[in-house]
N, C-alpha and C positions, 0 to 999 in steps of 0.2 A: 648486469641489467641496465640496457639505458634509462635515462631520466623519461618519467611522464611529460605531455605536453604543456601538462601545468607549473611545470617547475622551471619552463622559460621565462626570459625576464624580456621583457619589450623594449627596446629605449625609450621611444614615447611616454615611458611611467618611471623611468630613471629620477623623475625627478619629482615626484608624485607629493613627497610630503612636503615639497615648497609651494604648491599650489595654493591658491584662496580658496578658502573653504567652499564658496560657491563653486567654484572649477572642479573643485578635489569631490565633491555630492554627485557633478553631473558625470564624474568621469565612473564612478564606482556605478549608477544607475545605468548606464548605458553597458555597461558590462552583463549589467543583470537583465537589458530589456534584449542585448544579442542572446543570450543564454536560454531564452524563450523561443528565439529563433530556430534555433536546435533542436528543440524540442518538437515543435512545430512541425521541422523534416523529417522526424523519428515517428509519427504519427499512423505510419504506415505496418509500424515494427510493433509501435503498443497496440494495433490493433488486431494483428495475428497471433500476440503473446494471450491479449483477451479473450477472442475466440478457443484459442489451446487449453488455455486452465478452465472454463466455464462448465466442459463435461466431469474435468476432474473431481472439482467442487461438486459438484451434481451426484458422486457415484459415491463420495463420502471423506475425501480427502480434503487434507490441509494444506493452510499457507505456510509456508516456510521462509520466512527474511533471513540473509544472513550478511553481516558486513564486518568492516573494522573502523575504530573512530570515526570521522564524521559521517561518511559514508553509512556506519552501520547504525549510527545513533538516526537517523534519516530516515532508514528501513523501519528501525525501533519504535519510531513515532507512528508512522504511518499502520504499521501492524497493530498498534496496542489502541487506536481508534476506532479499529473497524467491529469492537464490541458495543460500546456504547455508541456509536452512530449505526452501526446497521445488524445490531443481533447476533453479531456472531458468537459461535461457544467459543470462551474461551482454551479449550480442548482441540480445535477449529485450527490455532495459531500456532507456531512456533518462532521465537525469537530468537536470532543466535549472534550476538554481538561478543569480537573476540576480546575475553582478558573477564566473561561474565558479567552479572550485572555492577557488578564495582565500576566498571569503564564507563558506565549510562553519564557519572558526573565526575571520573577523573582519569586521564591518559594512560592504558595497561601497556606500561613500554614492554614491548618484544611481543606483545600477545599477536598481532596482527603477521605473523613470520610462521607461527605454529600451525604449522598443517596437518601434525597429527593428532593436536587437541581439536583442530575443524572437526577431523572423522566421528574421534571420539564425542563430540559436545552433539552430533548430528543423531550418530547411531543412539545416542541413551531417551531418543522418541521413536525408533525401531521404523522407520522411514518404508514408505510404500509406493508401488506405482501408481496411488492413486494422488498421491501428492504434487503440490506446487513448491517449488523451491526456488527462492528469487535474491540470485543473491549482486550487490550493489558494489561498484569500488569504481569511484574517480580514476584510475590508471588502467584500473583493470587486473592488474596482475596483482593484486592483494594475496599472497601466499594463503591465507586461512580464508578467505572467501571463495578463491577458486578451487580450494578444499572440498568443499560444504555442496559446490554446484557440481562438483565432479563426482563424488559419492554420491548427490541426488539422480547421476544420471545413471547410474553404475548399477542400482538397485529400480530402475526403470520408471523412475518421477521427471513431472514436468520440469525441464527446467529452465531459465529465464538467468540472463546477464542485462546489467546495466550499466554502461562504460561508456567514458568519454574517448577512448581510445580503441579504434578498428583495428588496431591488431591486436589487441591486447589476448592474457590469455584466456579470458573471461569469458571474451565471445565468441572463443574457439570450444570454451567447456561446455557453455551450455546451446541447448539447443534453440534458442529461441533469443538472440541477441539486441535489445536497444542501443544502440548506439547515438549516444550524443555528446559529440565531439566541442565543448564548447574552447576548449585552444588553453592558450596562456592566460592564466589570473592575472588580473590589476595586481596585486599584493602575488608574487612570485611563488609558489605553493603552497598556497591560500585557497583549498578546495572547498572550503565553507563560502566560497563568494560563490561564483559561475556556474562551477559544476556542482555544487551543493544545492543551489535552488534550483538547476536543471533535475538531479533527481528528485527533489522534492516534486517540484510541479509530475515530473513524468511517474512517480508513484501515487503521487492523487490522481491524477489520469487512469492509470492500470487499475487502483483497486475502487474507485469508484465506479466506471464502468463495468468493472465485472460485475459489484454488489448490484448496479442495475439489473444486467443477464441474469442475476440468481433470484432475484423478485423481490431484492427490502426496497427499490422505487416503484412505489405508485402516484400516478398522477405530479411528478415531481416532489413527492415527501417520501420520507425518511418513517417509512411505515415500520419498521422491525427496531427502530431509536428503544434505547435501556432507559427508563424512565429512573432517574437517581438524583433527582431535588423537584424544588417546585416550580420552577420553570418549565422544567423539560414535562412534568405534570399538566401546567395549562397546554402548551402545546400540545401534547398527545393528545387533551380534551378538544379542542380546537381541530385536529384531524380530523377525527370521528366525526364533530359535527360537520365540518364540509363534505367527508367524502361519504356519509353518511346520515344526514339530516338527524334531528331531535336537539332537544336542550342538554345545556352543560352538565346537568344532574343525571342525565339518560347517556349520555358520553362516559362519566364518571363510573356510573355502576357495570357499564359494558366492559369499563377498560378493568374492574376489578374483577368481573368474573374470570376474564382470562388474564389474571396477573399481570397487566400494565401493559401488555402488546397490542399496539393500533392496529396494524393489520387483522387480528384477529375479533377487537371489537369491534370493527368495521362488518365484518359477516355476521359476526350476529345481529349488531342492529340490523341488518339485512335480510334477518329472517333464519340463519342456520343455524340449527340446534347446536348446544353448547358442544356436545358429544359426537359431531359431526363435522367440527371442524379442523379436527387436525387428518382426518381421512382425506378430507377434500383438498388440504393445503399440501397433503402428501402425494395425491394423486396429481395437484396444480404444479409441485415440482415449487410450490410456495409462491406462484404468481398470482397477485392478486387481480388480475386482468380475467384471468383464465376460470379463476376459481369464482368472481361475479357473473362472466358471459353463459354459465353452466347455470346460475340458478332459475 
């Protein structure tokens, strides 16, 4: 297998660790401000992969992350927030990071080579064509990522690559490829610098936009947020009152007849019967645009 493009070594960083510390800051940020550049031209790719998974989700299927080491701890993060920022059931998710959750905080050497624990780790959530499968790897050819997306296609799920490498095999597996190539690391296959914050930023892109198309944004808030301290308590009271008018005591009792969901006490301060609102949020497809323009 050839080497990924991140395991070139540049001259120009030949010499990296005699640098003055000011030089050696601007030399690792500029790395990170191209890497966004990347991302930037991939814009086009996150936005047909958006479009593709949004019916999925819609018909009853799940997200599917799959990765190895950095790569897949990247996917990990970004998958295990979209409960508490936007609602999701955790039922909703699957996370497939190779070597298990042991690997979330320490290196599973050889896990990332096993292709046939991908299928197996994939099939024991019995996977459907209504699924989103997104699976992540810096080179692309992660033997146990390209696993997980090729079994995702096999069984007729969406599926999504995210690779800094156009030919890799990744974005030959799936059907829906991002590509962003951000080149050589500063620190020589060091995928945590460049390409690591390039998928980062490009899966906060992918899965916050989607959670928009699925209706947890209204009015730029986090209407479907899991309410689990008391922070996230004032804020939800604070929702309601804006996008809803009344006092914070009239916010509070709304938000507990429907168990802590802004979106939903939002409609009733609005006037829909308690019993009436998961009809209408079912009927809205959960947009709370759609499900206020109707009353």
């Amino acid at each position: 297998m050839t080497a990924s493009r991140t395991e070139t070594v540049l001259a120009v960083n030949e010499d990296i660790e005699r640098l003055a510390l000011d030089a050696l800051l601007d030399r690792l940020l500029t790395s990170q401000k191209a890497a966004l550049d990347r991302v930037g031209e991939a814009l086009p790719s996150i936005e047909r992969a958006v479009e593709a998974a949004v019916p999925r989700l819609q018909a009853g299927g799940r997200l599917v992350y799959a990765g190895a080491g950095t790569s897949g701890r990247i996917g990990l993060q970004d998958g295990v927030e979209l409960t508490p920022t936007f609602g999701v059931a955790p039922e909703k998710l699957v996370l497939l990071l190779a070597g298990g959750a042991g690997a979330t905080t320490q290196a599973a050497e050889g896990a990332e080579d096993r292709e046939d624990q991908a299928r197996l780790d994939l099939m024991d959530y019995h996977p459907t064509a209504q699924d989103v499968v997104i699976g992540v790897a810096a080179s692309g050819n992660t033997p146990y990522t390209c696993a997980v997306v090729q079994l995702g296609r096999e069984v007729g799920a969406l599926t999504i690559g995210v690779s800094g490498n156009p030919e890799s095999r990744l974005l030959k597996e799936a059907e829906f490829g991002i590509c962003i190539p951000t080149g050589a690391e500063v620190l020589a296959g060091s995928t945590r610098m460049a390409a690591g914050t390039a998928q980062k930023v490009t899966l906060n892109l992918f899965s916050t936009a989607l959670m928009t198309r699925l209706g947890h944004v209204y009015r730029g808030r986090m209407v479907d947020m899991r309410i689990s301290n008391d922070k996230l308590q004032v804020r939800a009271e604070r929702m309601v009152m804006e996008l809803a008018g009344g006092t914070a005591e009239e916010a509070r009792e709304a938000l507990k007849l429907v168990r802590g969901n802004t979106k939903r006490a939002v409609l009733l301060r609005h006037g829909v019967a308690l019993v009436e609102i998961e009809p209408l949020l079912e009927q809205c497809q959960g947009n709370l645009h759609l499900a206020l323009a109707g009353l």
